[in-house]
N, C-alpha and C positions, 0 to 999 in steps of 0.2 A: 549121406555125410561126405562133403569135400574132404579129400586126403588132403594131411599136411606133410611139407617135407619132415622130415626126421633124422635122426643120425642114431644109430644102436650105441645104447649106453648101457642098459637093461637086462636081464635077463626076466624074459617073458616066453611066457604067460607064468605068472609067480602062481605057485599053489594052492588051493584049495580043499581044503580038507575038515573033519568033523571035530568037535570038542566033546566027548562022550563022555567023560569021568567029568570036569566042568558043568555040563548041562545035569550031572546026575546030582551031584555035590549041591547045585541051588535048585534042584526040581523044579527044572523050568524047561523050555520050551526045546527045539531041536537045535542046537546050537554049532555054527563052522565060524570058518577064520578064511580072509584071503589075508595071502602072507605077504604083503608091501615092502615088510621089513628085509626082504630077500632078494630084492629088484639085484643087488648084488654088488652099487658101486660104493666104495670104502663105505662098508656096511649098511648099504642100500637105506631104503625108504621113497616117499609117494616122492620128494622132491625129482627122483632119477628120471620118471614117468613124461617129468614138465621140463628138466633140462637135455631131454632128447630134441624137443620143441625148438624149446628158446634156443639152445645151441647150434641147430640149426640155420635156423634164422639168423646168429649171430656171424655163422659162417657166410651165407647170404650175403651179407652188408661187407663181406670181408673185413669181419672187427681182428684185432690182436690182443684184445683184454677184456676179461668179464667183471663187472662192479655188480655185488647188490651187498646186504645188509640184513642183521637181524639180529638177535639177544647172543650173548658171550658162549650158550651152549646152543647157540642156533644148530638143526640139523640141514636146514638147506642153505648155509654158507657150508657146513662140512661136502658137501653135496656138490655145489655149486665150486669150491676148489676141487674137489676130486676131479669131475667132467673138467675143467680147465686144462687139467696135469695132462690128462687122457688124451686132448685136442688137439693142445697144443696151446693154449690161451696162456695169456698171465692172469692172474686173478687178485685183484680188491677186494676186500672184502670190511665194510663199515660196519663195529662190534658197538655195543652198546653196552656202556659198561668201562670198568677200569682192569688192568692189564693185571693177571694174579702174578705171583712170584715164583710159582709151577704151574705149570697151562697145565688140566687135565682131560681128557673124555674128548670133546668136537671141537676146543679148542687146539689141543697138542694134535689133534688129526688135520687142522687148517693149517697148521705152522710145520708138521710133516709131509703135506700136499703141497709147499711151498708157496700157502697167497700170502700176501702183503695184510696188515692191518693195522685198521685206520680205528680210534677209539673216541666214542661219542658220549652225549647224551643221550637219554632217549629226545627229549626236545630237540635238539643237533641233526637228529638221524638222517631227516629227509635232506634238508638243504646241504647238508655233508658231501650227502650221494651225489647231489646236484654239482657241486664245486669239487667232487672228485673226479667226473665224468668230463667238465669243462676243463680243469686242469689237466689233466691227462691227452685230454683231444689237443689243446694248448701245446703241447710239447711236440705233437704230432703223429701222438697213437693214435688209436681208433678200435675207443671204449666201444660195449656194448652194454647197456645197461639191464639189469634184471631186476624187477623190483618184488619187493617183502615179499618174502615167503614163492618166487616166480607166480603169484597169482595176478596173471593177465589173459587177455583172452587167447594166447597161444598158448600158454602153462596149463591154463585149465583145460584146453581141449583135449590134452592128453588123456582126464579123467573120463571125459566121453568114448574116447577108445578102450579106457581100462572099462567100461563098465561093459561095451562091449568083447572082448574079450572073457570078461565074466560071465556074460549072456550065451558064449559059445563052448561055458566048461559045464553047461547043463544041469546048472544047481537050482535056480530059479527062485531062491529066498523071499520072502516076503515081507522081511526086511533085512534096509543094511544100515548099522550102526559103527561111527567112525567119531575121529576128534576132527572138530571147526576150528580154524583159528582164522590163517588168512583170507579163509572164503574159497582158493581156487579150487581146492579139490569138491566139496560139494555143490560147485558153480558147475565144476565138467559134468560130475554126475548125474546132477536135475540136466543139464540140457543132455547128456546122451540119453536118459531115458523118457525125455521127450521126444526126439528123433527114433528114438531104437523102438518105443512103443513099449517098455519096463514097465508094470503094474502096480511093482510091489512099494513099499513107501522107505523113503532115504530121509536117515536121521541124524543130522547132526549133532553130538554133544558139543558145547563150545568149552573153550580151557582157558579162554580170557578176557570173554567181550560178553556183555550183555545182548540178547538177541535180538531187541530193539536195534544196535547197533548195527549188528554182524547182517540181519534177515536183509537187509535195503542193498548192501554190498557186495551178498550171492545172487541178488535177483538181476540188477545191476550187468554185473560179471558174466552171469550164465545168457541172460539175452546177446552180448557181446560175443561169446561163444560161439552160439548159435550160427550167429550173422558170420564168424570166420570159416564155419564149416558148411557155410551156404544157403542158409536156413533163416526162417524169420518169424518165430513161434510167439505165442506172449506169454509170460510168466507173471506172477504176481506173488506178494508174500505170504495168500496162501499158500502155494505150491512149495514152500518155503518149511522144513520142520528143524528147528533148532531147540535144542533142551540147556538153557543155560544154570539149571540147577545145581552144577556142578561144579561153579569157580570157586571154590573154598577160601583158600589164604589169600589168593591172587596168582596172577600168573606165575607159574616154577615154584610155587611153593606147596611143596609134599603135607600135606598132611594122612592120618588116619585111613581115608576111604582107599587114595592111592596106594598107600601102601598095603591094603587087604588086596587092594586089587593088583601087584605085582606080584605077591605072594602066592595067591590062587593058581593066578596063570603059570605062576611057576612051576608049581608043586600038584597041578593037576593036570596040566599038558605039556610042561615042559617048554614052553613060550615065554620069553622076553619080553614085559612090555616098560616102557620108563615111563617116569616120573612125571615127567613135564607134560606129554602130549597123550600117548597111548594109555598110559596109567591113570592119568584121569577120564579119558573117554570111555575105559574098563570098568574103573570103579561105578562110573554112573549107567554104562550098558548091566553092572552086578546087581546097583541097586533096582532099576528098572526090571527085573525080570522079578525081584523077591520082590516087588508090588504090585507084579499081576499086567501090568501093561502089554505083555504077549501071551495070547493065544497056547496053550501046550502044544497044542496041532503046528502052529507056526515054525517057516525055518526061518534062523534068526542068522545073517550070518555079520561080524564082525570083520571090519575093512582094519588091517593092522597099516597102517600108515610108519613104520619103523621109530626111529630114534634109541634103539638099542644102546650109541655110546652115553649117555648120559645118565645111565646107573652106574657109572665110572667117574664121576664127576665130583672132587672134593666137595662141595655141597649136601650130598645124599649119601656119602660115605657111613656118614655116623649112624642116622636113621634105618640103612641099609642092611649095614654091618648088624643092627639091632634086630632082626626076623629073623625068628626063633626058627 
């Protein structure tokens, strides 16, 4: 694997460790956590991984401004201001959505990290970005752009070092279950353990796309990958495991499963996981084990991907405040 430049935003190797009351509560298989959620920057998550990358790069091009985009309680715009603050960058940041009357959760942490926001459609979103990145360069900055969710084949490759990094804390799981959304992170993963020689099998729950959709744009991605870290494997959407059984209301919207699954992890390991992204990949890794799809023998371990601030987020207040 071709090293990439990087800049330390991170705090690595995040931890790994066992879920035993968890695993014992659903009599299931041997169950751990890597802790994403702890990478460490304004309350970490997988995004910190991909903006050591990109920000690199962006320093590279010598930009002075970072643009991307994503939903009003996005965690990698919360992410993506943070690394700005940190750099030294200004940061854009294009919301999707209407501007509340009290920012709470990843919004009030955007507007505390100091980025600017621009407030769209989700139709608007892309061409927004586009006419925020020309307008900006127009004046005589020099944008650097980061698109949804940083999944590109530099963002993603980051996950091919986390998986490596994983491989040298000598847990050797035989599977790892995570939330899919924008593809990069299990884009980095299938290619790092394609190059790394990994056996075990990587599962995507998705949290808002059909897998028809999502499977084309990880195989996609991860060949891309590949080819940035020097390599030129083939993949196909066999190699591809997505469970889209899981998108309940639609995207961000909590229902029941989520909310047992915030509960659990709380009250049985002491873990955080939200609403939006980890608490639906929980719920469907809970329901998954009480129907047998792992092995007891198996180690099952759980990729926590963060978003911690968004069980703070007017939205889930009420729902929240309601577990008992």
């Amino acid at each position: 694997m071709k090293t990439l430049p990087r800049v330390e935003l991170a705090h690595l190797p995040t931890p790994v460790h066992p879920m035993p009351r968890l695993s014992a509560h659903l009599g299931g298989p041997e169950l751990w956590i890597k802790r994403d959620d702890l990478t460490g920057l304004a309350f970490g998550g997988n995004k910190t991984r991909k903006l050591e990358t990109l920000c690199a790069a962006a320093q590279t091009e010598k930009a002075d401004l970072l643009i991307t985009a994503g939903a009003i309680q996005s965690n990698h715009c919360r992410q993506t201001a943070a690394a700005a603050a940190r750099l030294g960058f200004d940061c854009v940041l294009v919301l999707v959505g209407q501007a509340p009357e009290i920012p709470s959760a990843n919004l009030m942490l955007d507007q505390l990290l100091g980025a600017e926001i621009r407030w769209v459609s989700k139709a608007a979103r892309d061409d927004t970005l586009q006419s925020v990145f020309a307008e900006t360069k127009a004046i005589g900055r020099r944008p650097f752009l980061i698109p949804y969710g940083g999944s590109n084949p530099i963002g993603a490759a980051a996950y091919a070092f986390a998986l490596k990094e994983l491989m040298g804390q000598d847990l050797n799981p035989d599977w790892i279950v995570f939330a899919s959304s924008s593809g990069g992170t299990q884009a980095g993963l299938l290619a790092g353990a394609r190059l790394l020689g990994y056996r075990g099998t990587i599962l995507g729950i998705s949290v808002d796309e059909h897998a028809s959709n999502l499977k084309p744009r990880i195989v996609r991605l991860s060949k891309e990958t590949m080819g940035v870290l020097g390599e030129n494997l083939s993949v196909t959407e066999n190699d591809v495991l997505v469970n889209d059984d899981y998108l309940g209301g639609g995207y961000a919207v909590m229902g029941d499963p989520e909310r047992e699954a915030i509960e659990l992890f709380a009250q049985y390991e002491g873990i955080l996981v939200d609403p939006v992204y980890t608490g639906r990949a929980a719920a469907g890794f809970i329901d998954l084990i009480r129907k047998g799809l792992f092995n007891k023998a198996d180690r099952v371990l759980f990729w926590h991907t963060g978003g911690t601030p968004a069980l703070f987020a007017d939205t889930y207040r009420k729902d929240l405040g309601a577990i008992a």
